[in-house]
MITI-374020 format. One record per residue (C-alpha): residue in three letters; x, y, z. Coordinates in steps of 0.001 Angstrom, whole numbers, plus 500000, padded with zeros to 6 digits. Layout:
N
alaXYZ
...
This chain:
209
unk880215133015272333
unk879668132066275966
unk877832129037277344
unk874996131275278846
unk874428132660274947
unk874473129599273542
unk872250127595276077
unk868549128866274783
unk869242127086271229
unk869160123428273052
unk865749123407273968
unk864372124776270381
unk866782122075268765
unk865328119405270753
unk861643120732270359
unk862368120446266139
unk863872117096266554
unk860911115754268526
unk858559116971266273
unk860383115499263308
unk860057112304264864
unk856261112319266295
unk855954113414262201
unk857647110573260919
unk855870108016263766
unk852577109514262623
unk853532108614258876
unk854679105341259690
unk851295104834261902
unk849467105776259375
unk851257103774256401
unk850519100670258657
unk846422101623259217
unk846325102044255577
unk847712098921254574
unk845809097142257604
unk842510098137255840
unk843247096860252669
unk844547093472253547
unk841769092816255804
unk843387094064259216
unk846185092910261012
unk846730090902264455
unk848096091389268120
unk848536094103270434
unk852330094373271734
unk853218092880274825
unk851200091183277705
unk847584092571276888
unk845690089753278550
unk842944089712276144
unk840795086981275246
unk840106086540271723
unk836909085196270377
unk835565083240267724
unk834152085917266262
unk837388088453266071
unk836523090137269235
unk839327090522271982
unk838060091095275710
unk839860091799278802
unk838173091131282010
unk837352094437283968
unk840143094080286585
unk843006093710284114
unk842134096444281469
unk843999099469280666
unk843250102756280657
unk842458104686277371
unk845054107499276610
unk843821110956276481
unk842299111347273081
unk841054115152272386
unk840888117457269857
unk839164118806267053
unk836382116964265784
unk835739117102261814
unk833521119842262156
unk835867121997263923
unk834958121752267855
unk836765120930270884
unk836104117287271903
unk837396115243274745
unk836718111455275051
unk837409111863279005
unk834364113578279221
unk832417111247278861
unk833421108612281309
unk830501107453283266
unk828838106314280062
unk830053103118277555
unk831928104904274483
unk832589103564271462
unk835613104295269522
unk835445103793265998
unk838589104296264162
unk837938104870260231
unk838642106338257052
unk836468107780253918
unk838313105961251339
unk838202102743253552
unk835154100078251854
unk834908098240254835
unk834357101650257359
unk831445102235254202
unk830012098687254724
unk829813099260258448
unk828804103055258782
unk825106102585258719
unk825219099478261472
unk827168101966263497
unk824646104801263130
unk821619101981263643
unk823080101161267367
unk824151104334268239
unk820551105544268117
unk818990102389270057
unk821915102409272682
unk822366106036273218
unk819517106449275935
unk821174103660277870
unk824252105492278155
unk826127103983275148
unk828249107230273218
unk830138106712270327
unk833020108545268901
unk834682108397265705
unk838644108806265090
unk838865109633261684
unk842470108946260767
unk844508109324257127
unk842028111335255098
unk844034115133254371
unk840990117142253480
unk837993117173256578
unk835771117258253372
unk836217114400252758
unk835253112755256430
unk832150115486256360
unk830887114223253100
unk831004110702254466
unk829235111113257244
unk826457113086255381
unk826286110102252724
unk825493107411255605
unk823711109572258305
unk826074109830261105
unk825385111947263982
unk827721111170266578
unk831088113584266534
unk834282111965265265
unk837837113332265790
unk839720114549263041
unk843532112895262870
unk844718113490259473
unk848190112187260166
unk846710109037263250
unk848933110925265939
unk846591109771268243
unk846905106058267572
unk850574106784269044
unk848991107439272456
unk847598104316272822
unk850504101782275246
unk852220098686274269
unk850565095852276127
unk847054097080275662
unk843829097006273039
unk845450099288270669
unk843487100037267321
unk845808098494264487
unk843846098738261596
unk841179100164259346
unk838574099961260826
unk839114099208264564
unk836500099678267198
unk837152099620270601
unk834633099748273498
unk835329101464276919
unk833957100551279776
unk832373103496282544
unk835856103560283929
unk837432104484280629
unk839275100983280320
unk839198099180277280
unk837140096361277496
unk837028095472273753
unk838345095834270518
unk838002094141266729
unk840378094564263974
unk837489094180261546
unk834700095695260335
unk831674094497262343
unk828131093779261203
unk824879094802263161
unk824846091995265228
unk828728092117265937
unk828793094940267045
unk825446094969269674
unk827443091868271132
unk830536093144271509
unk829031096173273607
unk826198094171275507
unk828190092420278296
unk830141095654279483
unk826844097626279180
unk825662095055281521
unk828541095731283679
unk827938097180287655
């Protein structure tokens, strides 16, 4: 067989062995989010993230040293197209979280409460909804505690693997993080976050020019 006939069967074998591995990453990801929720979260971000953390859990970065979030699309649970790019311009909330997780229950309706006050200021949240194989599952959660904003479905947490080393990466379940207008991340707890957590960890970049 020449070189020529052999030379398409590279790029197919290289396109299987990637996807083995992004498979295996997203297992492993997942594994550790799993864990992370039931041992009450885990700590640091990877490298220099020049975050501040706070009494209260909270990290912050100050707005000319954050990162950039990574492009996070895809289907939502209830099958559309969703892009968290689009809505730059506005705060978002990302809200990483799992049916079968006690402490996403405990915080669902706090998340639901401020979403509805903050949303005419420009404040839009968006779940990630991470480790749960059946979408029924995430729908019939959201139905028990009233949520109305959309949430991304990621069965398998591939998109946690988009997120750098060195910035304010979700590690656990739950994490929230908070955007800025720029699309930075300004925020991010490892924990699940009561009513008044939660306003005050959105409040000062809200508040940002």
């Amino acid at each position: 067989m020449s070189a020529a006939s052999r030379a398409p069967l590279r790029p197919t074998s290289w396109t299987s062995s990637r996807r083995t591995a992004l498979t295996a990453a997203g297992a492993a990801v997942t594994a550790l989010l799993v864990s992370a929720c039931s041992s009450g979260g885990v700590s640091g971000g990877g490298g220099d993230t020049n975050f501040i953390m706070g009494k209260d859990g909270i990290s912050t970065v100050a707005k000319g040293e954050r990162h950039p979030a990574p492009d996070l699309s895809g289907k939502t649970i209830e099958d559309k197209q969703l892009a968290v790019s689009s809505f730059k311009g506005k705060v978002v909330v990302l809200n990483v979280w799992g049916s079968w997780c006690a402490p996403c229950r405990a915080e669902a309706p706090n998340f639901q409460k401020v979403y509805t006050d903050l949303k005419p200021k420009g404040v839009q949240f968006v779940g990630i909804n991470v480790a749960d194989p059946q979408v029924k599952s995430a729908l019939a959660f959201e139905k028990e505690y009233g949520v109305t904003y959309p949430s991304l479905y990621d069965p398998s947490s591939k998109l946690m693997l988009r997120f750098e080393k060195g910035t304010l990466n979700p590690q656990a379940i739950p994490s929230t993080l908070v955007l800025d207008r720029e699309g930075k991340i300004a925020a991010r707890s490892l924990a699940a976050l009561s009513e008044e957590k939660l306003r005050s960890m959105i409040a000062p970049v809200l508040a940002e020019k």
